[in-house]
PyMOL CGO cylinders between C-alpha atoms (Angstrom):
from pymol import cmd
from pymol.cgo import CYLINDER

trace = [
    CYLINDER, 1.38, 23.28, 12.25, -0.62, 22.91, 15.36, 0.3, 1, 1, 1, 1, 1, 1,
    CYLINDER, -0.62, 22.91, 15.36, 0.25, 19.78, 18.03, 0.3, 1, 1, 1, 1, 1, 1,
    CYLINDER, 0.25, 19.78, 18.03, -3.14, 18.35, 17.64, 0.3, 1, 1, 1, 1, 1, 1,
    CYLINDER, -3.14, 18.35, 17.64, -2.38, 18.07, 13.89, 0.3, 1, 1, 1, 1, 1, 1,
    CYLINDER, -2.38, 18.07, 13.89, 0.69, 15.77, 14.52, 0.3, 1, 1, 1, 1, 1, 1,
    CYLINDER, 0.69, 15.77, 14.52, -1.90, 12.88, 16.39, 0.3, 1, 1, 1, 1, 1, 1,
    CYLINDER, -1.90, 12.88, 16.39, -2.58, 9.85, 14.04, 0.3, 1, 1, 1, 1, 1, 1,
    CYLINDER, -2.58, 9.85, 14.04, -6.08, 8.98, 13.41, 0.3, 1, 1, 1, 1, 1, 1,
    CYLINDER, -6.08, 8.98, 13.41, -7.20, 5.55, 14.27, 0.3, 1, 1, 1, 1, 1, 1,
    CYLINDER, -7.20, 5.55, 14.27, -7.74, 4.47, 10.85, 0.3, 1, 1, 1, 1, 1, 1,
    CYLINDER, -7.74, 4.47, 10.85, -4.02, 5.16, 9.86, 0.3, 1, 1, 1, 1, 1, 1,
    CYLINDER, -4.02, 5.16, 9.86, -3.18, 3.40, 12.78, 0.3, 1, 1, 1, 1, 1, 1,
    CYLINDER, -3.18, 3.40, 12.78, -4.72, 0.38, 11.80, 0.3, 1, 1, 1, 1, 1, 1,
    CYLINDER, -4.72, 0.38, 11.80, -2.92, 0.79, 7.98, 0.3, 1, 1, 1, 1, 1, 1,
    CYLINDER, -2.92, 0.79, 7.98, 0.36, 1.21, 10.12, 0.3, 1, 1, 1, 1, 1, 1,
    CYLINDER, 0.36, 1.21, 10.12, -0.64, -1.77, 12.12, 0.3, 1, 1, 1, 1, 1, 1,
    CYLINDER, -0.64, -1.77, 12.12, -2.05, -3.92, 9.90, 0.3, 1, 1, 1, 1, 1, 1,
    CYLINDER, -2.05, -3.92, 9.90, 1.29, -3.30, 7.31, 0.3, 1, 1, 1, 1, 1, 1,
    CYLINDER, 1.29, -3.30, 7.31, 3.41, -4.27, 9.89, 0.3, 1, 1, 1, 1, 1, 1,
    CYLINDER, 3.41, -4.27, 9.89, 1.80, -7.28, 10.91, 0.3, 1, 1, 1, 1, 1, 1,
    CYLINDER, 1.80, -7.28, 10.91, 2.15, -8.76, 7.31, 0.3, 1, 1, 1, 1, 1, 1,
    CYLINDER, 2.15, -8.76, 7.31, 5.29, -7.79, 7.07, 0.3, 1, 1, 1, 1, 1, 1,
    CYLINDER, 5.29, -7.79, 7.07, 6.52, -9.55, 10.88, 0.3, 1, 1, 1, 1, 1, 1,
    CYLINDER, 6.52, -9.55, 10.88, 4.45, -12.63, 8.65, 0.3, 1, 1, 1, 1, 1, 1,
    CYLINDER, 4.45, -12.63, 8.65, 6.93, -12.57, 5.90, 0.3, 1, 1, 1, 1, 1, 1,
    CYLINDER, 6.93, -12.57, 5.90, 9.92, -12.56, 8.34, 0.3, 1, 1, 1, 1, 1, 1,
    CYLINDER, 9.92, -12.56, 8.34, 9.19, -15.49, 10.42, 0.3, 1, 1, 1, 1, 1, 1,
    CYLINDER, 9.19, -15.49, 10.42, 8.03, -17.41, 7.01, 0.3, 1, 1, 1, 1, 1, 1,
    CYLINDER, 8.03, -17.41, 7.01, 9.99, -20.15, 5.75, 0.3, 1, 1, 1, 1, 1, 1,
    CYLINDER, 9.99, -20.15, 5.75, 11.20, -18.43, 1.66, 0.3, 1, 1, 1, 1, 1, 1,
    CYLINDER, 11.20, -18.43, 1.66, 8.82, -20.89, 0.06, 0.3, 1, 1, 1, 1, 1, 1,
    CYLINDER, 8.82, -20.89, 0.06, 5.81, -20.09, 1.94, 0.3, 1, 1, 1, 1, 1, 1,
    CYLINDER, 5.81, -20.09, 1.94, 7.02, -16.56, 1.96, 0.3, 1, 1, 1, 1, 1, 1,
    CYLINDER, 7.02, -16.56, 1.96, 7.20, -16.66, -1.52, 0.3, 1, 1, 1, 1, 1, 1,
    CYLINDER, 7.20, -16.66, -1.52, 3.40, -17.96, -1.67, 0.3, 1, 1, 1, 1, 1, 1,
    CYLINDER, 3.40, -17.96, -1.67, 2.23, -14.98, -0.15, 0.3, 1, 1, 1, 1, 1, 1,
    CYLINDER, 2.23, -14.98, -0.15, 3.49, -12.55, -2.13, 0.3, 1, 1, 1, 1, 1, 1,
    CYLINDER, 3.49, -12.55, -2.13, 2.24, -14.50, -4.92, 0.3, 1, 1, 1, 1, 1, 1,
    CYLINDER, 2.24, -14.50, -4.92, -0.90, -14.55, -2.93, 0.3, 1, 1, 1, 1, 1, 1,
    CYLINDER, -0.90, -14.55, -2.93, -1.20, -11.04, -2.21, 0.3, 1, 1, 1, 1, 1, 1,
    CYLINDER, -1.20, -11.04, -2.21, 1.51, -9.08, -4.68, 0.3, 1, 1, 1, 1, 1, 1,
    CYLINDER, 1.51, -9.08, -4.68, 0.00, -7.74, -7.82, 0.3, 1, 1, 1, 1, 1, 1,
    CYLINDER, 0.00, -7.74, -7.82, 0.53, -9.40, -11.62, 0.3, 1, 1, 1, 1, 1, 1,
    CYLINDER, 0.53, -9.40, -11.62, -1.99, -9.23, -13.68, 0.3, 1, 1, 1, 1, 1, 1,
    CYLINDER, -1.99, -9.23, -13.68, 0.28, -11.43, -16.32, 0.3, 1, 1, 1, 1, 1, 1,
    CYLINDER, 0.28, -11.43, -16.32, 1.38, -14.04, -13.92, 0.3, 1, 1, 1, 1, 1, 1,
    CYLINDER, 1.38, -14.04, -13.92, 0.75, -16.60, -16.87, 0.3, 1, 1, 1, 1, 1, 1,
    CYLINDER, 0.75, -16.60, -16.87, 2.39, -14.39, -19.63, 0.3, 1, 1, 1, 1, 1, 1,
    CYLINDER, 2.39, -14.39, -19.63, -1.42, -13.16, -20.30, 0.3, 1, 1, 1, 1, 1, 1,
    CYLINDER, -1.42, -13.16, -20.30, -3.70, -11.19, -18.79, 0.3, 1, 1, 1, 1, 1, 1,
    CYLINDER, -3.70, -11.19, -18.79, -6.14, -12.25, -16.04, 0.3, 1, 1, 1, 1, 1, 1,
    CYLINDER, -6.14, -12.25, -16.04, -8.52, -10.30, -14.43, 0.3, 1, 1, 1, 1, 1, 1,
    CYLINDER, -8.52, -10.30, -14.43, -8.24, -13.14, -11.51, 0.3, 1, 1, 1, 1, 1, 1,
    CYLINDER, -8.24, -13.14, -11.51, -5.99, -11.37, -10.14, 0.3, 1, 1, 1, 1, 1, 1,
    CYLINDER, -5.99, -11.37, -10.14, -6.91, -8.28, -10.06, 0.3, 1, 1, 1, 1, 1, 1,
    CYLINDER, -6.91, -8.28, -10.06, -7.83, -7.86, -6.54, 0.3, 1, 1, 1, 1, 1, 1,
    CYLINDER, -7.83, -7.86, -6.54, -3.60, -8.70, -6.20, 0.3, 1, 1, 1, 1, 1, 1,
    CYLINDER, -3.60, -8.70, -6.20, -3.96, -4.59, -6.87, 0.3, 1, 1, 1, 1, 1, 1,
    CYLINDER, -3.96, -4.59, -6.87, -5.56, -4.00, -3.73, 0.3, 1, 1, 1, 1, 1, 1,
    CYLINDER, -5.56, -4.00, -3.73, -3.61, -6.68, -1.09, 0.3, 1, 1, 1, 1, 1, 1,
    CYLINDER, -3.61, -6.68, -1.09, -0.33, -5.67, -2.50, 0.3, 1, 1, 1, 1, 1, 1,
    CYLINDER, -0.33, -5.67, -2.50, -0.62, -2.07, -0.68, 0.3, 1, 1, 1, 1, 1, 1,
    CYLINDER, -0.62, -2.07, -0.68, -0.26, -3.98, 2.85, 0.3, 1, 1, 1, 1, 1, 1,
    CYLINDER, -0.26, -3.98, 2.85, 2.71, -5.97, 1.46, 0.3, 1, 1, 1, 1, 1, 1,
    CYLINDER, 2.71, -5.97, 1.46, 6.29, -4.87, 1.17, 0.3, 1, 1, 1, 1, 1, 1,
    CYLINDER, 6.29, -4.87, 1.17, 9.63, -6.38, -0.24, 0.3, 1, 1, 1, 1, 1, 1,
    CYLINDER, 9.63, -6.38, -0.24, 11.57, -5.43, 3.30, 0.3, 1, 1, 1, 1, 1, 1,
    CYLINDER, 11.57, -5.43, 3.30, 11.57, -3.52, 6.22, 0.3, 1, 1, 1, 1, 1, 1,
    CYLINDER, 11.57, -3.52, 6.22, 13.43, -0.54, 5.09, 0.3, 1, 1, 1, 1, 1, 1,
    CYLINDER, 13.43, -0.54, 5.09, 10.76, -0.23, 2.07, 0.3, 1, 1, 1, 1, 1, 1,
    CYLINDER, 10.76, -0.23, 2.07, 7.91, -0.63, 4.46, 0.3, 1, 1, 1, 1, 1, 1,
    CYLINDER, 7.91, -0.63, 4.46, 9.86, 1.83, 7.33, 0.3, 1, 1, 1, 1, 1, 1,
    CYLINDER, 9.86, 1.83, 7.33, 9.78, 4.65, 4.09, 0.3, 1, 1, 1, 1, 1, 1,
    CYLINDER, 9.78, 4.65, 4.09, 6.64, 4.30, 3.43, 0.3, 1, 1, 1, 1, 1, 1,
    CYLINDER, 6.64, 4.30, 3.43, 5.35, 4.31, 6.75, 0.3, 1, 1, 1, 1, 1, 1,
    CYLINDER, 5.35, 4.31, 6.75, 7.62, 7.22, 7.65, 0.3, 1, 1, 1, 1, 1, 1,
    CYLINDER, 7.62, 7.22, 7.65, 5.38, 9.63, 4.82, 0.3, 1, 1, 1, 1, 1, 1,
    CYLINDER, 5.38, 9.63, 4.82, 2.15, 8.05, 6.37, 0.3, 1, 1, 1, 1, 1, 1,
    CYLINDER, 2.15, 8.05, 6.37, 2.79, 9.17, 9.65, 0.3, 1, 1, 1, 1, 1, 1,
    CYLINDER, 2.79, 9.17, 9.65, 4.08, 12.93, 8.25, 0.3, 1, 1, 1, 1, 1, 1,
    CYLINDER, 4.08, 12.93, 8.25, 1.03, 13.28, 5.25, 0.3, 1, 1, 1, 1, 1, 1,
    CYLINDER, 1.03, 13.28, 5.25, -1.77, 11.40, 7.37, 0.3, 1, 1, 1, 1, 1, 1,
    CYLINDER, -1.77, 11.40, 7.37, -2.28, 13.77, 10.22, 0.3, 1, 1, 1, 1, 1, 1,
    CYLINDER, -2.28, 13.77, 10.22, -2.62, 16.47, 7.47, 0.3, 1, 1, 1, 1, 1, 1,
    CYLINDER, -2.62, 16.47, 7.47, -4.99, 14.71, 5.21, 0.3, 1, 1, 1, 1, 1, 1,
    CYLINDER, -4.99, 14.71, 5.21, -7.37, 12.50, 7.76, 0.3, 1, 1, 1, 1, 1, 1,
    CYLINDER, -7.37, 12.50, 7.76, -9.06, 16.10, 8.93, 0.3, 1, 1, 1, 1, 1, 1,
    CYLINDER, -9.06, 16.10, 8.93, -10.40, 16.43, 5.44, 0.3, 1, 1, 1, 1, 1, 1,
    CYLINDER, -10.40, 16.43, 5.44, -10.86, 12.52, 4.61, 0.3, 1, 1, 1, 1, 1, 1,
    CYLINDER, -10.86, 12.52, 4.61, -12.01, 11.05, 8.49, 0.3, 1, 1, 1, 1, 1, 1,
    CYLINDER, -12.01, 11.05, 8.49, -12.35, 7.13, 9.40, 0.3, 1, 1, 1, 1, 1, 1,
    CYLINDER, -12.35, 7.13, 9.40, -13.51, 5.66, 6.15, 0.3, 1, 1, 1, 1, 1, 1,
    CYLINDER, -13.51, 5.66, 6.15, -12.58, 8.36, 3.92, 0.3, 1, 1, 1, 1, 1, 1,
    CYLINDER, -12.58, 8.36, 3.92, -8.73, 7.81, 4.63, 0.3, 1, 1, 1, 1, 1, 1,
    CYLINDER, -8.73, 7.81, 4.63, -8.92, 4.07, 4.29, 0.3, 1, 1, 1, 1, 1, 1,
    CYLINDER, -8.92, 4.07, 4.29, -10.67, 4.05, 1.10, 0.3, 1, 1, 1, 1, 1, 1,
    CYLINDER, -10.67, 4.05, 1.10, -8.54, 7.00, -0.42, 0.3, 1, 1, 1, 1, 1, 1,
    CYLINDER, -8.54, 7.00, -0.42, -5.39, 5.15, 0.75, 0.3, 1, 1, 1, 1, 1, 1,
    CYLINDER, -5.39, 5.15, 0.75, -6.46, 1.67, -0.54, 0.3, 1, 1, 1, 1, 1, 1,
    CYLINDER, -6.46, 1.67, -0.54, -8.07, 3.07, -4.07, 0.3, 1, 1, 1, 1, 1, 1,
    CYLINDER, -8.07, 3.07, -4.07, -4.91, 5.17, -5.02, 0.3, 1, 1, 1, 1, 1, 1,
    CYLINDER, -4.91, 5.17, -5.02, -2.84, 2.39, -3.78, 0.3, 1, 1, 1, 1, 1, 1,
    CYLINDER, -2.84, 2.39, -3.78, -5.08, 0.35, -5.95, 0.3, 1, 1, 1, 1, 1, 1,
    CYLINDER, -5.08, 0.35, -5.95, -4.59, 2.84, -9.12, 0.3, 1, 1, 1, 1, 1, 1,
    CYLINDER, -4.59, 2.84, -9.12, -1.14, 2.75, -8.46, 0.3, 1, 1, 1, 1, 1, 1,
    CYLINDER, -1.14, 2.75, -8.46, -1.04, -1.24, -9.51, 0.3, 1, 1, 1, 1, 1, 1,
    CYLINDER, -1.04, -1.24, -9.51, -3.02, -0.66, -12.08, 0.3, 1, 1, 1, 1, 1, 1,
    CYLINDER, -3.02, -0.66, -12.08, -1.52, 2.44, -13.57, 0.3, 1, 1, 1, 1, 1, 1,
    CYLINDER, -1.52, 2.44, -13.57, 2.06, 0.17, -13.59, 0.3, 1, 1, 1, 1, 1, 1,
    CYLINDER, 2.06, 0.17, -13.59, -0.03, -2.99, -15.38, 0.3, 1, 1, 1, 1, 1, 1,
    CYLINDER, -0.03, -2.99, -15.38, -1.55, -0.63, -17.55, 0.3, 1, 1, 1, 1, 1, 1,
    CYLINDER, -1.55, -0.63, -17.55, 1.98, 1.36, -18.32, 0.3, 1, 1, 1, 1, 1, 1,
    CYLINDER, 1.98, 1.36, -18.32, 3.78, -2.12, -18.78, 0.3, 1, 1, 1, 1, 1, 1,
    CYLINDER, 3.78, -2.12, -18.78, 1.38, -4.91, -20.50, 0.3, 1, 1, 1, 1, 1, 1,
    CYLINDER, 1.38, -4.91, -20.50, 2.01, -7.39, -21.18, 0.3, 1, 1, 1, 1, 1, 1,
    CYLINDER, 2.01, -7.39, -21.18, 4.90, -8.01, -18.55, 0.3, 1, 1, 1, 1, 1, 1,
    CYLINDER, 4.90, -8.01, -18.55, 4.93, -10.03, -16.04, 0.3, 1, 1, 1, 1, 1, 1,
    CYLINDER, 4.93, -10.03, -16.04, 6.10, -8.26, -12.48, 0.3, 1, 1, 1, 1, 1, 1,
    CYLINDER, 6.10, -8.26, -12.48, 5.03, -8.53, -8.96, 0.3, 1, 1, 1, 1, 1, 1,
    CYLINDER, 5.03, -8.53, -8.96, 4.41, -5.14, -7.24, 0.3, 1, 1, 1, 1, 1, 1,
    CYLINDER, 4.41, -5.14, -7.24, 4.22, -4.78, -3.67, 0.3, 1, 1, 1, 1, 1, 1,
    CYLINDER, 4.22, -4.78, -3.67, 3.74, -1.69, -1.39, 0.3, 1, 1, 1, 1, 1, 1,
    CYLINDER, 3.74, -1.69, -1.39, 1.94, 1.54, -0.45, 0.3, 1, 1, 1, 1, 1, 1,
    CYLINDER, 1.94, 1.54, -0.45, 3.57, 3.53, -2.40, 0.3, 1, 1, 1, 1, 1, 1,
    CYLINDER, 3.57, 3.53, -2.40, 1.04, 4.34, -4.85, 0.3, 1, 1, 1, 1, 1, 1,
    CYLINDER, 1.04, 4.34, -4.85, -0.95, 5.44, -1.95, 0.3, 1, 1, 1, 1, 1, 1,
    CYLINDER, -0.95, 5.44, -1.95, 2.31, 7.64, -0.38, 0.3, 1, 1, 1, 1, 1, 1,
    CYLINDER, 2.31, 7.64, -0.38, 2.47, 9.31, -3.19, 0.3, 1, 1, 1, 1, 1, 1,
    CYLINDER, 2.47, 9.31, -3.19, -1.44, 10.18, -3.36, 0.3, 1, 1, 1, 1, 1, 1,
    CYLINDER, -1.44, 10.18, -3.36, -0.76, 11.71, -0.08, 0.3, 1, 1, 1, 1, 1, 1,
    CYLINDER, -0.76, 11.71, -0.08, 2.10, 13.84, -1.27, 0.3, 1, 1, 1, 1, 1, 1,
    CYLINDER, 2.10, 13.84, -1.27, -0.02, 14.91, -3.84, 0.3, 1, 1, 1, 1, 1, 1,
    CYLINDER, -0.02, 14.91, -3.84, -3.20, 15.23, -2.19, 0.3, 1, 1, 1, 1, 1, 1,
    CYLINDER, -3.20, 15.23, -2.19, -0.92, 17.69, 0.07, 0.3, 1, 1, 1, 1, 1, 1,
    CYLINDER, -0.92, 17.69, 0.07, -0.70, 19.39, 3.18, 0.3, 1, 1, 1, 1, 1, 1,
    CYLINDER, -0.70, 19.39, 3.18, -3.33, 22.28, 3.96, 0.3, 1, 1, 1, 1, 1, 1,
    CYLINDER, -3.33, 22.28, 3.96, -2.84, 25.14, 5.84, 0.3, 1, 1, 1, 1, 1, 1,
]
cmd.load_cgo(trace, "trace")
């Protein structure tokens, strides 16, 4: 792999950033508000013991949420090795919207595999996973 290959593209920097930030949120939170945001932001789609498409957007936020700093330090850890080998092919934009809609499928792939139950998902790594499979190119 070539040097220039191992530099982070300012878009996943942002994702890095912007995961990290809500997660330094949830630390200094008191539990209840903590709590509230992953509530806020986690996805359910059965919060109520039914379904409500409400919340789907819940499948989208919960890729910048995590449920600690060692899940959020894995997933970041495959961003920073898969990104630099997938942002040549998918620049700016491309990255961010691949990374948030198979994040996003991810959510909805586990409410889809498990109606009917009620569980709060948070992470990226639906979107990790994308990258694995999306791959590295040679």
């Amino acid at each position: 792999m070539h040097p220039s290959q191992l530099i982070l593209s300012p878009v996943a920097i942002r994702m890095l950033i912007i995961m990290v930030v809500v997660q330094a949120i949830r630390y200094v939170l008191p539990p209840g508000l903590d709590s509230g945001l992953v509530y806020f932001l986690g996805s359910d789609l059965f919060r109520d013991g039914r379904f409500d498409p409400m919340w789907l957007y819940g499948s989208v936020t919960s890729v910048f949420v995590h449920s600690g700093w060692l899940h959020l330090l894995s997933n970041l850890m495959w961003l920073l090795v898969l990104s630099p080998q997938i942002t040549p092919h998918l620049t700016g934009r491309g990255f961010a919207l691949f990374f948030l809609a198979t994040g996003t499928a991810g959510a909805l792939a586990h409410a889809l595999l498990n109606w009917g139950g009620s569980q709060f998902l948070v992470g990226a790594s639906g979107a990790v996973l994308a990258c694995w499979g999306r791959g590295p190119t040679y």
